[in-house]
C-alpha positions in Angstrom: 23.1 -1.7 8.4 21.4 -2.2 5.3 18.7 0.7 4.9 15.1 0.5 3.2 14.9 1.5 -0.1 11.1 3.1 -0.7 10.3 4.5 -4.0 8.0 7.5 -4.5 6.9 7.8 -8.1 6.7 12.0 -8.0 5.0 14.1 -10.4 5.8 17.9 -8.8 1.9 17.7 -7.5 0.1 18.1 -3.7 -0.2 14.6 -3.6 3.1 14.0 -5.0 4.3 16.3 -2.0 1.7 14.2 0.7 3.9 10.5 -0.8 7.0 12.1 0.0 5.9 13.6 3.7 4.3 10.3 4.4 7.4 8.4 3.7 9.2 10.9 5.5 6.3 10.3 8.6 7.6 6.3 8.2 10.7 7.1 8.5 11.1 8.6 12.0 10.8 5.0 12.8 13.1 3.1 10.7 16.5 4.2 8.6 15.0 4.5 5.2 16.3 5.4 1.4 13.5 7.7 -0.3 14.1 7.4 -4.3 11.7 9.8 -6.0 11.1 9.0 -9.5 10.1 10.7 -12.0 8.7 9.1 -15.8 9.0 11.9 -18.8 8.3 11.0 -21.9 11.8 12.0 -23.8 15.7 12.3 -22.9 15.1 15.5 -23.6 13.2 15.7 -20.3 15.8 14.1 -17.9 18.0 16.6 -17.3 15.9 19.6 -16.3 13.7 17.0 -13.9 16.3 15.5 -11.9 17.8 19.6 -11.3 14.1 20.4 -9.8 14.3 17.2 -8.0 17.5 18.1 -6.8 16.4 21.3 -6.2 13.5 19.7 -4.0 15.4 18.0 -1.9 17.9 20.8 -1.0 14.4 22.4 0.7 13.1 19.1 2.7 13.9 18.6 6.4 14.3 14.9 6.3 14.5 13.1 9.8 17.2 12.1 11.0 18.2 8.6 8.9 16.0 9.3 6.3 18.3 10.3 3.2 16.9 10.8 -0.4 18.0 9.8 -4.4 16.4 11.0 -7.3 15.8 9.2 -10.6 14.2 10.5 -14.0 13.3 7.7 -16.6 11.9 7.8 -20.2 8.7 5.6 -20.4 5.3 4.9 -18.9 4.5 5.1 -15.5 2.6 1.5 -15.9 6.0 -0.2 -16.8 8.8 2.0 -15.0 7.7 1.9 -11.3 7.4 -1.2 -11.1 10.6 -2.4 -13.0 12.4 0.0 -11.5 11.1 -1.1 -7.8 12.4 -4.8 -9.0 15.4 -3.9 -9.9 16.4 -1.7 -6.6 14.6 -4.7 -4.2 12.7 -2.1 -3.2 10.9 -2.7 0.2 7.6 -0.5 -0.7 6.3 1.9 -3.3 4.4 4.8 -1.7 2.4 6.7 -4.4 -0.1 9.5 -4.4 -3.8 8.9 -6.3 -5.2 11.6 -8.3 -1.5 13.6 -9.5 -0.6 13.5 -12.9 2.4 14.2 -14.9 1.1 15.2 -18.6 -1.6 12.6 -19.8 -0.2 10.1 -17.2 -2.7 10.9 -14.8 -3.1 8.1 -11.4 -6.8 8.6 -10.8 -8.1 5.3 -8.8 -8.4 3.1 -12.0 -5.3 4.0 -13.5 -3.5 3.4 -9.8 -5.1 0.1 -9.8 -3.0 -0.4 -13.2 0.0 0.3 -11.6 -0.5 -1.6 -8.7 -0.8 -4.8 -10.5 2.3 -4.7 -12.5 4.3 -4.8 -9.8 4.6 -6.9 -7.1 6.2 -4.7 -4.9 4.2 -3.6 -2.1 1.9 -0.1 -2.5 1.3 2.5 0.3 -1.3 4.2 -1.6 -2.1 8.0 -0.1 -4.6 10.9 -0.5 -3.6 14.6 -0.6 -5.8 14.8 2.4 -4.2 11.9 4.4 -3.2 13.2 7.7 0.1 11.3 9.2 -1.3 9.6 12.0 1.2 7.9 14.5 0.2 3.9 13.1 -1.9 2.5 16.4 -4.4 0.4 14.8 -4.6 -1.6 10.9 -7.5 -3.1 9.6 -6.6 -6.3 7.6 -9.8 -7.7 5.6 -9.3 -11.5 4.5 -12.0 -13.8 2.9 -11.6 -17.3 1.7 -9.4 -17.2 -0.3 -5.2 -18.2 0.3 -4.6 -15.3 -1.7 -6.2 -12.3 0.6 -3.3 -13.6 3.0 -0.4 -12.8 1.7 -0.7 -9.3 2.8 -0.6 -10.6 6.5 3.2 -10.3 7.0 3.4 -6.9 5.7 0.8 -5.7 7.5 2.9 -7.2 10.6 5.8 -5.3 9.7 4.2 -2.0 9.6 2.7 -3.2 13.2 6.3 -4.0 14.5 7.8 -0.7 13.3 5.0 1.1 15.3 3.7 -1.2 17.5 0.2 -0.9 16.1 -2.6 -3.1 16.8 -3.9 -5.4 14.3 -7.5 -5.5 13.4 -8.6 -9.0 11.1 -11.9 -8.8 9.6 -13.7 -11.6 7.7 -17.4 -12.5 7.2 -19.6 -14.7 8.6 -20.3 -18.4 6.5 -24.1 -19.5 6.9 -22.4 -22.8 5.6 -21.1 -25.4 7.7 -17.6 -26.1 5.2 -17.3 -22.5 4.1 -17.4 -21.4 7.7 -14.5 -23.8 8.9 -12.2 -22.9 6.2 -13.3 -18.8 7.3 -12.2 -20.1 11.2 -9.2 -22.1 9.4 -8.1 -18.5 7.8 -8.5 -16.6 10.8 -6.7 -19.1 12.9 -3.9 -19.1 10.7 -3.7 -15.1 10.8 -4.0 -15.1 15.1 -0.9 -17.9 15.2 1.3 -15.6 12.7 0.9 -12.2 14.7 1.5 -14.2 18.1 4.5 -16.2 17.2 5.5 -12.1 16.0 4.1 -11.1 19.2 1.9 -8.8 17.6 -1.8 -7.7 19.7 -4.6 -8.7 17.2 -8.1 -8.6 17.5 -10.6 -10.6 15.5 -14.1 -9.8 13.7 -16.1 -11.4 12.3 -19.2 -9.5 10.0 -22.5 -10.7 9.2 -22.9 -11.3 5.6 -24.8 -9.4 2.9 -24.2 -5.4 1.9 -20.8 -3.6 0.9 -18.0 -5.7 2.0 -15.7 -2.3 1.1 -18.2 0.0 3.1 -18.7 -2.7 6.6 -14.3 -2.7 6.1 -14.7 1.4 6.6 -17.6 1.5 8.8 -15.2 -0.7 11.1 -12.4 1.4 10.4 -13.7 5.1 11.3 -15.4 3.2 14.5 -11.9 1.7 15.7 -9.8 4.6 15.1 -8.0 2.8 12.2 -5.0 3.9 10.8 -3.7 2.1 7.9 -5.6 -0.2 5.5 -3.9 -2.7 4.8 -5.3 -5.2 1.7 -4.3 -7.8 -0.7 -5.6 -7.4 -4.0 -6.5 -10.8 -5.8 -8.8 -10.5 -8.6 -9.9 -12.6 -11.3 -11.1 -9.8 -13.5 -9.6 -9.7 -17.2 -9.9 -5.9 -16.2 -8.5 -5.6 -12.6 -8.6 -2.2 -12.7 -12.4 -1.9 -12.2 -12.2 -3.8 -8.8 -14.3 -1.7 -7.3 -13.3 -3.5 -3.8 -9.9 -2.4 -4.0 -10.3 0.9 -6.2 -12.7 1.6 -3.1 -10.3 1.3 -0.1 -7.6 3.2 -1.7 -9.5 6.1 -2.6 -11.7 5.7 0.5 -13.4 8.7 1.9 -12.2 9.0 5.2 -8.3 9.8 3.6 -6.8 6.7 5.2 -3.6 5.3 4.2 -3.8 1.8 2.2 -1.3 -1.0 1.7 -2.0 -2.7 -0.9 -0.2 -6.2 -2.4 -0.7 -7.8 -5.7 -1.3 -11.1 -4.8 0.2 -14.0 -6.2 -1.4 -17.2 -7.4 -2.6 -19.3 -4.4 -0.9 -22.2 -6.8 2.5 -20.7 -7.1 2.7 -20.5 -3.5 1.2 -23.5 -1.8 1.0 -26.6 -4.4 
């Protein structure tokens, strides 16, 4: 059997450290490859990195079927996680905001950045986020095609733990805007049931925050994972505040995050 490959871009910081234990956390469940990379700047720099990363794993107790790599790569973080996720078929990036490694710091904007170079899935975690056993995910979707695709990989977290899935959308005050909200959400409810996956549906009344109604909901249902899709027309995607918001959110959660493709590639 096959494992998971997850790569943890690591920068010998706290949150570095809370990527690695979280992806240690997922895999109690599942068999699972933990790569920790590393971007430096020079060759000069590879050497020494991979001993302490070496040297770092020697020290973890890993569960049992969780095994780790190491890899230490010249270039910028915005180019080599992603590239180097593609070129492993790597099943999900879990990455720490707010570390740094030199001037290549992953504050929420800058994660953002990352995020949408890739389009490998993100598990994006806090230095505060406390590894919850997975019982409940929040998956926001709106009209749009796009804010689906992270559906199945929110089902796949739900399978491994055999969490609950939480489907959030707004309420349409018009008539065609609200079918196509109903025509969304039905789709959704006949995915997780042909997966035989327990899924809940909720619908919010419109105006205010969208980001702080999707947290309000979460800290009142005992959520555990965010899970979003991340589909922005912005020429500066990075300032999503939607998005930026979630995976920096204030109660610590976890958030899985997908750069959405075009609606276009996928369906016409």
């Amino acid at each position: 059997m096959t494992k998971n490959l997850y790569i943890v871009p690591y920068d010998f910081t706290i949150v570095g450290d809370a990527a690695v234990n979280y992806a240690m956390h997922i895999g109690k469940h599942i068999e699972v490859e933990i790569e920790l990379l590393h971007v430096v700047k020079s060759k000069s720099e590879i050497e020494p990195n991979q001993v302490k990363l070496k040297k770092l794993i020697e020290n973890i107790d890993a569960p049992n079927g969780v095994s780790f790599s190491v890899n230490v790569c010249v270039g910028s973080i915005f180019e080599e996680i992603s590239k180097t996720a593609s070129k492993q078929s790597a099943q999900l990036i879990i990455m720490g905001t707010h570390g740094a490694t030199g001037l290549q710091k992953l504050f929420g904007s800058n994660a953002m950045k990352v995020i949408t170079s890739s389009n490998t899935p993100f598990l994006i975690v806090q230095k505060n986020t406390v590894m919850n056993e997975i019982k409940n995910i929040v998956v926001p979707v709106d009209l749009t095609k796009e804010s689906l695709q992270i559906v199945n990989i929110a089902g796949d977290i739900a399978k491994i733990y055999n969490a609950k899935v939480h489907v959030l959308g707004e309420k349409q005050n018009d008539e065609l805007l609200s079918q196509q909200m109903k025509n969304r959400i039905l789709i959704v409810r006949n995915q997780y049931e042909e997966r035989n996956i327990e899924c809940s549906i909720e619908l919010m009344k419109q105006g205010g925050s969208y980001q702080r109604k999707v947290l309000d909901y979460a800290k009142a249902n005992a959520v555990d994972l965010i899970s979003i899709a991340y589909h922005s027309e912005s020429l500066l995607p990075q300032f999503d505040t939607f998005a930026q918001s979630l995976i920096t959110n204030d109660q610590n959660l976890p958030c899985m995050i997908i750069n959405s493709k075009p609606a276009s590639a996928l369906y016409f």
